[in-house]
C-alpha positions, 0 to 999 in steps of 0.5 A: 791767681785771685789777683790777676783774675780780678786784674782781668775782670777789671781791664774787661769793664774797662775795655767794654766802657771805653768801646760804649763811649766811642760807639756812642760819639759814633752814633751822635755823629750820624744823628746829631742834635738839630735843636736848640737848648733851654734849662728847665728847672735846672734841667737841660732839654732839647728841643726844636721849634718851627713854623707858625700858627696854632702850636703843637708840642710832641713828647716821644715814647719809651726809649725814642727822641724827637727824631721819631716826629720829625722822620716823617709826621712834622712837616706834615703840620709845620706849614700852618702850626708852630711844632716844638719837638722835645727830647724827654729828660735823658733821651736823645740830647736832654740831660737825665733828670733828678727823677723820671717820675712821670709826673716830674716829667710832665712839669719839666714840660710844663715849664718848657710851656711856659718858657717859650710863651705858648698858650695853652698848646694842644699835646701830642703824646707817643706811647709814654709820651702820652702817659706823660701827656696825661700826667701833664693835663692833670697836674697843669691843665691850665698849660694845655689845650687838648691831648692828641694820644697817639698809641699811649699808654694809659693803664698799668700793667704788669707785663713787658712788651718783649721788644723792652725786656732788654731793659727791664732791670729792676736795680738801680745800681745795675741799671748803671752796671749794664748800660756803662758796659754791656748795653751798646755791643749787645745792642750793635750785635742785635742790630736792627731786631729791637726797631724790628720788634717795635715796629711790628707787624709794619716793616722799620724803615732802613733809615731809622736809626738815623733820620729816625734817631732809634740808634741813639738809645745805644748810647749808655746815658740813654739806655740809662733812661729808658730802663728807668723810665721803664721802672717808673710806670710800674710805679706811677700809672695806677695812680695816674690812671686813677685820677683820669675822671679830673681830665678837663680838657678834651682827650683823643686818642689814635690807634694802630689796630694791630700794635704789638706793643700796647694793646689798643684794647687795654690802653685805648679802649678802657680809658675811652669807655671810663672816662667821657672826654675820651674819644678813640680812633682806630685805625690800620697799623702798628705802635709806629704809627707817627712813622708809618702812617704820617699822612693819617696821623697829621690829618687826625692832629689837625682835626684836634687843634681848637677841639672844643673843650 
């Protein structure tokens, strides 16, 4: 009986595996990679770069890809600026990274900087992009311009926004367990409630699991890295947060009033009252606002490049 209880059980992981690997060639199908790749640091990134002019490069939140710029908010820009978009390390088509810590992945970007011969860029970081932006105008502010914060996180907390709870596991080794197993069925299952969640209280385009990438974080290797990216601001943005009076290049931060993620009095409002190089705009929308606002967005970012330091 023991035995074939195990057999079973055996057989189920195996069954659920099998179906998370097709599903996710599936959904690389309907949003494959548009890029290039380049190794940095031994790490394989994803990236895309266009246009001419001043050069902007966007780092994605939690959980997203490059797609989240290019669905609506890069060509707004690309006319007249060079845009390098980059899938963050395990997201969208880069490789996961030896450590998702933010500070290690803001050198990876900083070496992308460097790779493609840019001069002092100015940085547009989302959500967790923004965090990682931070770290990288700390760490290497000779690589950077200025930041253009949109939505970011700045500030620790000890809460979960409910969209990411699904996430949220603690273990390594069962981050591994679910993501290779459970992950994408309850993931289809759900359907379109998580980019629902996220977008809130703005409606999610139909479109965006595939001209907006959002499907791809189905798949097992990007679930994998948006848990652990999940994990690493519990244990990073108080000592990130610490070190914001060394920022030494200018820093603007855009806000949807009414974001359901991160609350833009906390993430926002706090950082620009203690820190002098902070200067916040508010305006009408939730966390998605690359998406749902593009036209406002753009029109802020061009306002940032050659900000004076």
């Amino acid at each position: 009986m023991i035995p074939a209880l195990i057999a079973g059980a055996i057989a189920s992981v195996a069954a659920l595996a099998l179906f998370s690997r097709v599903a996710a060639r599936r959904i690389e199908r309907q949003a494959p990679a548009d890029g290039h790749f380049i190794t940095v640091d031994g790490v394989r990134l994803h990236y895309t770069d266009r246009g001419h002019g001043p050069a902007i490069v966007m780092i994605h939140g939690l959980g997203g890809q490059m797609r989240n710029f290019s669905y609506a908010l890069a060509d707004r820009l690309v006319a007249d600026h060079r845009i390098i978009l980059v899938d963050r390390p395990g997201s969208g088509y880069s490789a996961a990274a030896p450590s998702a810590a933010i500070l290690a992945q803001a050198r990876l970007i900083a070496g992308l900087i460097d790779a493609l011969g840019l001069d002092r860029p100015l940085v547009v970081g989302h959500s967790l992009g923004g965090a990682i932006a931070l770290a990288l105008a700390l760490d290497h502010p000779d690589k950077v311009g200025g930041l253009a914060l949109i939505s970011p996180l700045t500030q620790p907390q000890d809460s979960v926004p409910p969209a990411f709870r699904a996430i949220d596991i603690g273990s390594p080794a069962l981050r591994r367990a679910v993501a290779w197993t459970i992950a994408t069925p309850l993931g289809i299952l759900s359907g379109d409630r998580g980019a629902v969640a996220v977008f809130a209280p703005e409606p999610a385009p139909a479109d965006f699991g595939t001209k907006g990438g959002g499907a791809l974080v189905l798949r097992p290797g990007a679930f994998l890295a948006a848990s652990t990216d999940l994990a690493a601001t519990r244990t990073d943005m108080a000592a990130l947060a610490a070190r914001y009076h060394e920022l030494s290049v200018p820093v603007a931060i855009l806000y949807g009033r009414e974001d359901a993620i991160l609350d833009p009095g906390l993430h926002g409002a706090t950082i620009a009252a203690d820190v002098p190089r902070v200067d916040l705009t508010l305006i009408p929308g939730g966390h998605m606002i690359p998406v749902t606002a593009p036209g406002q967005v753009a029109s802020w970012i061009r306002g940032r490049v050659g900000a004076p330091a």
